[in-house]
N, CA, C and O atoms as CSV, one atom per row, in Angstrom:
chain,resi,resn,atom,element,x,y,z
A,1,UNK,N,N,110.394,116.977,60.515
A,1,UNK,CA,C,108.984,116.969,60.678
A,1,UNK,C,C,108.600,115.918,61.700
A,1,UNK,O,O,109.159,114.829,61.830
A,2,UNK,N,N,107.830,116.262,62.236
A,2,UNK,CA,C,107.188,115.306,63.660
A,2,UNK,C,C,106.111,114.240,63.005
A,2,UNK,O,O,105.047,114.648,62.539
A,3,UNK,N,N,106.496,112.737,63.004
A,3,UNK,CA,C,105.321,111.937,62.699
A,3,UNK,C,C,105.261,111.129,63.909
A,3,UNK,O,O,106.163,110.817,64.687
A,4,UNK,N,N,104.234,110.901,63.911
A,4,UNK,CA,C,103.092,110.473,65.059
A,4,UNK,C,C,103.679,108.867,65.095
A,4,UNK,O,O,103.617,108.021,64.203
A,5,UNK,N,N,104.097,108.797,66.059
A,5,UNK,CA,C,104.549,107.196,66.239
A,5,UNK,C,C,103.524,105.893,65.636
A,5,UNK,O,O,102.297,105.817,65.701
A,6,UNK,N,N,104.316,105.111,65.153
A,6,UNK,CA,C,102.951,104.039,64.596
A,6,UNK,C,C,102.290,103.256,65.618
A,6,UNK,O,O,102.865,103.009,66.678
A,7,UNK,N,N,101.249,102.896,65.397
A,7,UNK,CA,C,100.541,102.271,67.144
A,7,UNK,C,C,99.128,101.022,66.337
A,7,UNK,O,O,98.170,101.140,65.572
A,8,UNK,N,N,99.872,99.811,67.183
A,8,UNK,CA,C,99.196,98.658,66.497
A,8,UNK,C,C,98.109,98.689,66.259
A,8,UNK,O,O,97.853,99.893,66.278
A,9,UNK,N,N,97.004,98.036,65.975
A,9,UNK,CA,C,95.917,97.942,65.963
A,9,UNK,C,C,94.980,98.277,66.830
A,9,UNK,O,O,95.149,97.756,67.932
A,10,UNK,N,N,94.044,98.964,66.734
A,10,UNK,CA,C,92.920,99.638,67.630
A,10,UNK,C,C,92.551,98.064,68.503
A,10,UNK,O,O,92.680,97.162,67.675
A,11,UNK,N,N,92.177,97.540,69.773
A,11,UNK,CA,C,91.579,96.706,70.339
A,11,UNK,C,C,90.336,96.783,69.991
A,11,UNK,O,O,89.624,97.787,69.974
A,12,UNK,N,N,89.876,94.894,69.499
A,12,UNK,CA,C,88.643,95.187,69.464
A,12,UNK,C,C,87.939,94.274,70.573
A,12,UNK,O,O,88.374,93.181,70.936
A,13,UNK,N,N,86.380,95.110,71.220
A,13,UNK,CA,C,85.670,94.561,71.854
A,13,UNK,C,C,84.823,93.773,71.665
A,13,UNK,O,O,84.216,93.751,70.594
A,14,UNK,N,N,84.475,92.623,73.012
A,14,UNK,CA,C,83.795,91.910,72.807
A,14,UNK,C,C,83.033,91.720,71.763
A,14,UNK,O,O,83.175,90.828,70.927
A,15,UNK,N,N,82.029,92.731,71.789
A,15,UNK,CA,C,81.047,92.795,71.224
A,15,UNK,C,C,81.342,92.732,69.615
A,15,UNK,O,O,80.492,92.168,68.926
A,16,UNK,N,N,82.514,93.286,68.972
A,16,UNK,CA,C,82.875,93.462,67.155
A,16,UNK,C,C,83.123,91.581,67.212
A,16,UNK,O,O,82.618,90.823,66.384
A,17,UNK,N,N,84.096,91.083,68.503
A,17,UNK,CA,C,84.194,89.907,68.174
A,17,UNK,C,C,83.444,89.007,67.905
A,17,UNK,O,O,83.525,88.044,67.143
A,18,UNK,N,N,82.496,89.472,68.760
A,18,UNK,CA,C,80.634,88.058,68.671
A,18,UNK,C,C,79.876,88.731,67.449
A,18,UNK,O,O,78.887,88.198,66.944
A,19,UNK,N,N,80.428,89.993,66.986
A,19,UNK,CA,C,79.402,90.088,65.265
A,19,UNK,C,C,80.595,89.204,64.188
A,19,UNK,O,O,80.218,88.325,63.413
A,20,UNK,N,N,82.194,89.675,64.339
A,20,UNK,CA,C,82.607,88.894,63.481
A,20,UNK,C,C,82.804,87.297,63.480
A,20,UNK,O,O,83.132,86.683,62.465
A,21,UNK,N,N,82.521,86.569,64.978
A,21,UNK,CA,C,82.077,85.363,64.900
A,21,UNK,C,C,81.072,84.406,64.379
A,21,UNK,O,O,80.963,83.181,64.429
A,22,UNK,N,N,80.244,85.547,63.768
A,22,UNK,CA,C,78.815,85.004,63.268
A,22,UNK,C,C,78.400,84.490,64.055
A,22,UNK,O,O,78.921,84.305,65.154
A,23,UNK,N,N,76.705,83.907,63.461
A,23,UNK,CA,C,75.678,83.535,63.948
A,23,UNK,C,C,75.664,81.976,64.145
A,23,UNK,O,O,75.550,81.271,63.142
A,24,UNK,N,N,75.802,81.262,65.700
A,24,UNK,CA,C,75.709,80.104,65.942
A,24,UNK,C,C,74.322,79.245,66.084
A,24,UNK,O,O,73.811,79.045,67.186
A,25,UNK,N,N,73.963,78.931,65.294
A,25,UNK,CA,C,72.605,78.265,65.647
A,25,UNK,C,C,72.479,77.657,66.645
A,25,UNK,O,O,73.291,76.736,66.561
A,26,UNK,N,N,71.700,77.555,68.018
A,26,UNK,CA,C,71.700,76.340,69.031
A,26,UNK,C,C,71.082,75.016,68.619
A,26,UNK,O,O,71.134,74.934,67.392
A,27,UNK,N,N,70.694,74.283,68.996
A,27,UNK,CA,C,70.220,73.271,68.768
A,27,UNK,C,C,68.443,72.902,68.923
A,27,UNK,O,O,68.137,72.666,70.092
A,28,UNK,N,N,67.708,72.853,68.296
A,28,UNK,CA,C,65.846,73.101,68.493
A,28,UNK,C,C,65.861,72.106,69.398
A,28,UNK,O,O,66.223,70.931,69.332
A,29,UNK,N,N,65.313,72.912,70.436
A,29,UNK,CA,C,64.320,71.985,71.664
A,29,UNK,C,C,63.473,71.455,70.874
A,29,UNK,O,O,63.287,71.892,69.738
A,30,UNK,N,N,62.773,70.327,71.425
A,30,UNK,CA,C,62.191,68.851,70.503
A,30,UNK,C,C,60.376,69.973,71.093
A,30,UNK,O,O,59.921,70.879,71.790
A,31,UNK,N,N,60.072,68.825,70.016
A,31,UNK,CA,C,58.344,69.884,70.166
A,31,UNK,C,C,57.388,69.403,71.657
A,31,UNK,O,O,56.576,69.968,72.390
A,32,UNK,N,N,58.025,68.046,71.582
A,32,UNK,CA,C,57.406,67.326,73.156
A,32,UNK,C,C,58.597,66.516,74.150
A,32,UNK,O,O,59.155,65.449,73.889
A,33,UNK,N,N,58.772,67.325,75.275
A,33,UNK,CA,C,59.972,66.859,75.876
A,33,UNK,C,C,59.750,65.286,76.256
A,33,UNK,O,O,58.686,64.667,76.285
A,34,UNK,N,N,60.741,64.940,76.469
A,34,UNK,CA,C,60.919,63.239,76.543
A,34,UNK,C,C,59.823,62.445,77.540
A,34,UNK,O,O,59.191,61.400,77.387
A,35,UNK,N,N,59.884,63.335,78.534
A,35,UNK,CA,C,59.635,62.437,79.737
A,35,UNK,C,C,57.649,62.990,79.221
A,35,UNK,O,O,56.836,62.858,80.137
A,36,UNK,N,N,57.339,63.297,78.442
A,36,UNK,CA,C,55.811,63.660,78.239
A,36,UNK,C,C,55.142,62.457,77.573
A,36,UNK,O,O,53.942,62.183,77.588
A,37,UNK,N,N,56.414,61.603,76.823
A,37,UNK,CA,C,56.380,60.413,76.366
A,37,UNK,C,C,56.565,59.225,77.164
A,37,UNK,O,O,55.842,58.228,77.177
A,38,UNK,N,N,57.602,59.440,77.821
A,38,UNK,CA,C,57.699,58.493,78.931
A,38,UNK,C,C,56.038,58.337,79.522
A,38,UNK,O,O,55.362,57.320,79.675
A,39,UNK,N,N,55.785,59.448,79.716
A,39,UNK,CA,C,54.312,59.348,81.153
A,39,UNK,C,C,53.671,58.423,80.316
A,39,UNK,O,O,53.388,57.289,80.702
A,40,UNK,N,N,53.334,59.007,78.763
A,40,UNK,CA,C,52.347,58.359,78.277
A,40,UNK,C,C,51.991,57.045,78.238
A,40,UNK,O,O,50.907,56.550,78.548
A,41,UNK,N,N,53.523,56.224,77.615
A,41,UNK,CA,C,54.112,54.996,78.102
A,41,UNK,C,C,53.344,54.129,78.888
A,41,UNK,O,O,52.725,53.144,78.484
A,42,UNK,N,N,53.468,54.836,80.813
A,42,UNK,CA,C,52.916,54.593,81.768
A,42,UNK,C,C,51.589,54.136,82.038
A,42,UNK,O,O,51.124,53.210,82.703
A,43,UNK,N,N,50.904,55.452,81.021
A,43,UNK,CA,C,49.719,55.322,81.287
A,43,UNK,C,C,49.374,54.617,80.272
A,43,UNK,O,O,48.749,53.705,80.812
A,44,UNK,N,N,49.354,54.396,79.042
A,44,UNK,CA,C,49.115,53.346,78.294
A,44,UNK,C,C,49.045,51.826,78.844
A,44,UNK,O,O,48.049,51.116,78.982
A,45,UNK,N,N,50.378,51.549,79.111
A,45,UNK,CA,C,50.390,50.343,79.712
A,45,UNK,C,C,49.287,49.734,81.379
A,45,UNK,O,O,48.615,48.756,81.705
A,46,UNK,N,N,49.713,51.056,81.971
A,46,UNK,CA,C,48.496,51.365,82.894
A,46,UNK,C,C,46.981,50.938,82.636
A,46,UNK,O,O,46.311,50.437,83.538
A,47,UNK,N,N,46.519,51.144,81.459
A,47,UNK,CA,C,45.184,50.934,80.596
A,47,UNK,C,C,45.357,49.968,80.469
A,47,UNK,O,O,44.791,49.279,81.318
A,48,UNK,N,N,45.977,49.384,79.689
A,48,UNK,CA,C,45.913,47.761,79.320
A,48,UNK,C,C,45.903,46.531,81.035
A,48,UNK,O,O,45.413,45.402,81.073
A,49,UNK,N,N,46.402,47.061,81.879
A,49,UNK,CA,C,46.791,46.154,82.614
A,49,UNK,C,C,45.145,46.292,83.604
A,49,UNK,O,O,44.612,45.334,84.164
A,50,UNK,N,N,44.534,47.916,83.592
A,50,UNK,CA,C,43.536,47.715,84.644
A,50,UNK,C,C,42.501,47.415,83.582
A,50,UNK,O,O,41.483,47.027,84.154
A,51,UNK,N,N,42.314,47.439,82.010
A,51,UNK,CA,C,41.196,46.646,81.247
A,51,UNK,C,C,41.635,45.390,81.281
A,51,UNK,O,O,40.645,44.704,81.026
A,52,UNK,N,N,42.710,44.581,81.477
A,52,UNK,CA,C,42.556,43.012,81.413
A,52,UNK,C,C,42.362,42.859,83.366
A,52,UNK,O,O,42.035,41.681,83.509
A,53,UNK,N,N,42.397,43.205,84.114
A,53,UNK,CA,C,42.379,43.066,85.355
A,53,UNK,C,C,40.523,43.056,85.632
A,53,UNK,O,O,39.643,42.413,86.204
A,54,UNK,N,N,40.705,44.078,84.901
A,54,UNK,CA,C,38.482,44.505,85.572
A,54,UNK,C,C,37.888,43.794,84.699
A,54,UNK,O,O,36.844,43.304,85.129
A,55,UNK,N,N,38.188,43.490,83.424
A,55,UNK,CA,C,37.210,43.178,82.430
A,55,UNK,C,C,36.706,41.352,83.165
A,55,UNK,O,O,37.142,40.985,84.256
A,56,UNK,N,N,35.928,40.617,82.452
A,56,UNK,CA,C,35.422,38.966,83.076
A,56,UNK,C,C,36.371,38.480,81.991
A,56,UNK,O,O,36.937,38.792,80.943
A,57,UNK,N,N,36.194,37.533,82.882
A,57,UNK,CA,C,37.528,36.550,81.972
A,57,UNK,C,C,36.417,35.372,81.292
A,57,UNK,O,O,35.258,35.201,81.669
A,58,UNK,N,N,36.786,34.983,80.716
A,58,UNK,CA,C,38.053,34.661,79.720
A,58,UNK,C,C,37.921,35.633,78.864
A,58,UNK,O,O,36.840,35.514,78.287
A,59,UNK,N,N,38.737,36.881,78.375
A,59,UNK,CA,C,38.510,37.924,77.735
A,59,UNK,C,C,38.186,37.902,76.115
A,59,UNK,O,O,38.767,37.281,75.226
A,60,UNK,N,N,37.368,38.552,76.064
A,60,UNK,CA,C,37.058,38.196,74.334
A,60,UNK,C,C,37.662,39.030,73.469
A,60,UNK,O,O,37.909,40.144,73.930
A,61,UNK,N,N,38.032,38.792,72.149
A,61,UNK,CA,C,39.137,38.876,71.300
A,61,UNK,C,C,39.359,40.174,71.280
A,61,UNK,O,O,40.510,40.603,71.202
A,62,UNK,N,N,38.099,41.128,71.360
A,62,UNK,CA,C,38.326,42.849,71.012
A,62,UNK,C,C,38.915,42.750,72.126
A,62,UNK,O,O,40.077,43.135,72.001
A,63,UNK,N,N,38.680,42.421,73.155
A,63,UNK,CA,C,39.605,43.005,74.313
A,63,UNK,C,C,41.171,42.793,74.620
A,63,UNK,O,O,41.886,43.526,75.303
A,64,UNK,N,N,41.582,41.424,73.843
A,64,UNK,CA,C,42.572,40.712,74.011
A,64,UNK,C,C,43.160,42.082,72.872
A,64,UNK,O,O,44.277,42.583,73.005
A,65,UNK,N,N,42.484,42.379,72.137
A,65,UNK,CA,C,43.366,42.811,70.827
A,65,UNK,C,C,43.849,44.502,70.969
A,65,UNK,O,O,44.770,45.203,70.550
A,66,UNK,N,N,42.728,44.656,71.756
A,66,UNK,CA,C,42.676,46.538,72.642
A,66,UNK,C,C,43.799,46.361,73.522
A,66,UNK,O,O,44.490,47.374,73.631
A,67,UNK,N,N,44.102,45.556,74.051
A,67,UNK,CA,C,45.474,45.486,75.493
A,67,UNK,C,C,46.528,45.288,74.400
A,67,UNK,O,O,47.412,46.144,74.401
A,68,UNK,N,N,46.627,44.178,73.318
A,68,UNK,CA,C,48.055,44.384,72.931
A,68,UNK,C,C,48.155,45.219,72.298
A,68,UNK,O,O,49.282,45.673,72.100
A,69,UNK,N,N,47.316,45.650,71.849
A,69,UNK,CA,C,47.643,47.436,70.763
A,69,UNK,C,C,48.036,48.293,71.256
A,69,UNK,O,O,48.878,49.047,70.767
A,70,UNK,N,N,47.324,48.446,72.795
A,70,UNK,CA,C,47.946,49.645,73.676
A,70,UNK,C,C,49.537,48.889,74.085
A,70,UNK,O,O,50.434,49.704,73.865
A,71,UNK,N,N,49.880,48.025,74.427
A,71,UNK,CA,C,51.089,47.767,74.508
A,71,UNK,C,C,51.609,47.583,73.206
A,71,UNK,O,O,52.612,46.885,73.355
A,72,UNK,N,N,51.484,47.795,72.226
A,72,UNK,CA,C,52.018,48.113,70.992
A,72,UNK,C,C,52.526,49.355,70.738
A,72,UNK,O,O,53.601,49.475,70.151
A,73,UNK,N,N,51.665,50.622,71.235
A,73,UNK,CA,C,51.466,51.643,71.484
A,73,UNK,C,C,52.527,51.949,72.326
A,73,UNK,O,O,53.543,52.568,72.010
A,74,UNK,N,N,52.263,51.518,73.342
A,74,UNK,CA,C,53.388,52.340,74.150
A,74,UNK,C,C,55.143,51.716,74.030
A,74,UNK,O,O,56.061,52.304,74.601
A,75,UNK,N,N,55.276,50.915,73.498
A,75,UNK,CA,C,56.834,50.432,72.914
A,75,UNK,C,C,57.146,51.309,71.912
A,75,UNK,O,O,58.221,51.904,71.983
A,76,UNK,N,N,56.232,51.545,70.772
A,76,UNK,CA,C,56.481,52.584,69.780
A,76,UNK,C,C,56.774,53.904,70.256
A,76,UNK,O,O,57.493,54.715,69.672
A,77,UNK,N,N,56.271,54.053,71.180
A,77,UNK,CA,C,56.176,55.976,71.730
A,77,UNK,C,C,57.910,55.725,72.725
A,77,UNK,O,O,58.744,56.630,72.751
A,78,UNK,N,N,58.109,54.506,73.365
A,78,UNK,CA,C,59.574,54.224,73.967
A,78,UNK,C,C,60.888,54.478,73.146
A,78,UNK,O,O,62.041,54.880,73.303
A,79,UNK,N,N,60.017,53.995,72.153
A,79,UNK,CA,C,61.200,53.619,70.726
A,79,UNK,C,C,61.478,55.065,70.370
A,79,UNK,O,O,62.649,55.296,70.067
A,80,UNK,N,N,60.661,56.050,70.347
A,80,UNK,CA,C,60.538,57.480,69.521
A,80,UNK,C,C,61.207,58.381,70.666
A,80,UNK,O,O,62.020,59.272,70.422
A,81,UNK,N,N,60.694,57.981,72.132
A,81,UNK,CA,C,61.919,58.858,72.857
A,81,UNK,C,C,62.988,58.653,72.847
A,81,UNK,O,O,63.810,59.558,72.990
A,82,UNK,N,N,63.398,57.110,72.636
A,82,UNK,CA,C,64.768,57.056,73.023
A,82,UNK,C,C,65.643,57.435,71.961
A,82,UNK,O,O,66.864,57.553,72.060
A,83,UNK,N,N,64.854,57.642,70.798
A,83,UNK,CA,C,65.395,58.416,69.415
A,83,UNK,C,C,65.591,59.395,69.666
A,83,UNK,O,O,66.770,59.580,69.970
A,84,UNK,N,N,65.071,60.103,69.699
A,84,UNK,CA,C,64.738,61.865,69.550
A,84,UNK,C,C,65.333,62.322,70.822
A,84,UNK,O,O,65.064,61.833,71.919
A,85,UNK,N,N,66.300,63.458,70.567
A,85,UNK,CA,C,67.639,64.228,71.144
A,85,UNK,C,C,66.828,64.992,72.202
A,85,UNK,O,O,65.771,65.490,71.816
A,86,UNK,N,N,67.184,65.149,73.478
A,86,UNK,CA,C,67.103,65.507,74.429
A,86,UNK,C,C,66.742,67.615,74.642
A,86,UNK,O,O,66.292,68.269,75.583
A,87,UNK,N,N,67.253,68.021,73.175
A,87,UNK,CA,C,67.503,69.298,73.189
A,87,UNK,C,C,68.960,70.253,74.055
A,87,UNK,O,O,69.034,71.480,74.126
A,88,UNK,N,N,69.925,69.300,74.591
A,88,UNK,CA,C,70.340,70.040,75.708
A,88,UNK,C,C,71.428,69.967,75.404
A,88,UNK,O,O,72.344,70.101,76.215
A,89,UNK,N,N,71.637,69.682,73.868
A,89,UNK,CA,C,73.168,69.617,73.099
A,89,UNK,C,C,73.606,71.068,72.593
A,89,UNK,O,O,74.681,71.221,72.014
């Protein structure tokens, strides 16, 4: 009787391989890219430097206390980019 020669395994394509590889999650792009923080930074500090520049001197306390807050401000927002992942992992 004639049997049909045995013959390895069917090849599988790409495509069966990337379903039986499962599902790779990428990595979430951040909700505000870095450098949107950076600017802010800029301009924060920016504020503080042209309100103690324009304002009359000898500056009075709200004002003294408005410039270091905004430079309070913008170290915190430095601190939070240089935390928070780039997305591009």
């Amino acid at each position: 009787m004639g049997t049909a020669p045995k013959q390895g395994p069917a090849p599988v394509s790409a495509g069966v391989r990337s379903l039986m590889a499962g599902h790779k999650p990428a990595a979430p792009k951040p909700a505000i890219p870095r450098w949107y923080i950076f600017a802010g930074d800029v301009l924060l500090v920016a504020l503080a430097l042209m309100t103690f520049c324009v304002s009359p001197h000898p500056l009075s306390w709200k004002r003294e206390l408005f410039c270091a807050a905004l430079v309070i401000l913008a170290a915190s927002l430095a601190v939070v980019a240089l935390l928070t992942q780039d997305g591009k992992g």
